[in-house]
C-alpha positions in Angstrom: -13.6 29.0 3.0 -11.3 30.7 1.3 -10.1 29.7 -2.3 -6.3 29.4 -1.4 -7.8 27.0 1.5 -9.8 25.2 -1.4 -7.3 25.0 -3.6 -5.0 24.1 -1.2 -7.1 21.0 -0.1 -7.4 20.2 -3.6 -3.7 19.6 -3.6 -3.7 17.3 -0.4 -6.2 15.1 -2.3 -4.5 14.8 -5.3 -1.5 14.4 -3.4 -2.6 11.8 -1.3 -4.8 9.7 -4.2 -0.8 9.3 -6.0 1.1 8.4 -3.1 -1.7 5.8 -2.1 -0.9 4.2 -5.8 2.3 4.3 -5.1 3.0 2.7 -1.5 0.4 0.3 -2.2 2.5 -1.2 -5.5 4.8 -1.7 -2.8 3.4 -4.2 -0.6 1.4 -7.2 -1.0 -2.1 -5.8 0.1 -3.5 -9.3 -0.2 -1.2 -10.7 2.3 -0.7 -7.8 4.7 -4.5 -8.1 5.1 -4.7 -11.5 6.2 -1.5 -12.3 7.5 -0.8 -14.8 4.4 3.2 -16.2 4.8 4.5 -15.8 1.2 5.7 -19.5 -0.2 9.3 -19.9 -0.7 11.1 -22.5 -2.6 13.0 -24.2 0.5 11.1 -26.3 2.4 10.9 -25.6 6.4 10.2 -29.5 6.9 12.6 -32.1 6.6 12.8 -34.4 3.9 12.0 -38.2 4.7 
């Protein structure tokens, strides 16, 4: 392999270890995992 091609990949893995970081501060890894429905405030259920 060729050191551009090296380098190259280098870049790729660098490149893809940052924008892992930051799409996954994005999103809720927890609940995209297992489907979790986030808790709101309002209540879906009426009040008696």
């Amino acid at each position: 392999m060729s050191r551009s091609g090296r380098r190259f990949g280098l870049v790729l893995l660098i490149a893809d270890v940052l924008m892992y970081r930051v799409v996954s501060g994005m999103f809720d890894r927890e609940r995209l995992l297992t489907g979790a429905q986030t808790r709101s405030r309002r209540s879906h259920s009426p009040v008696a």
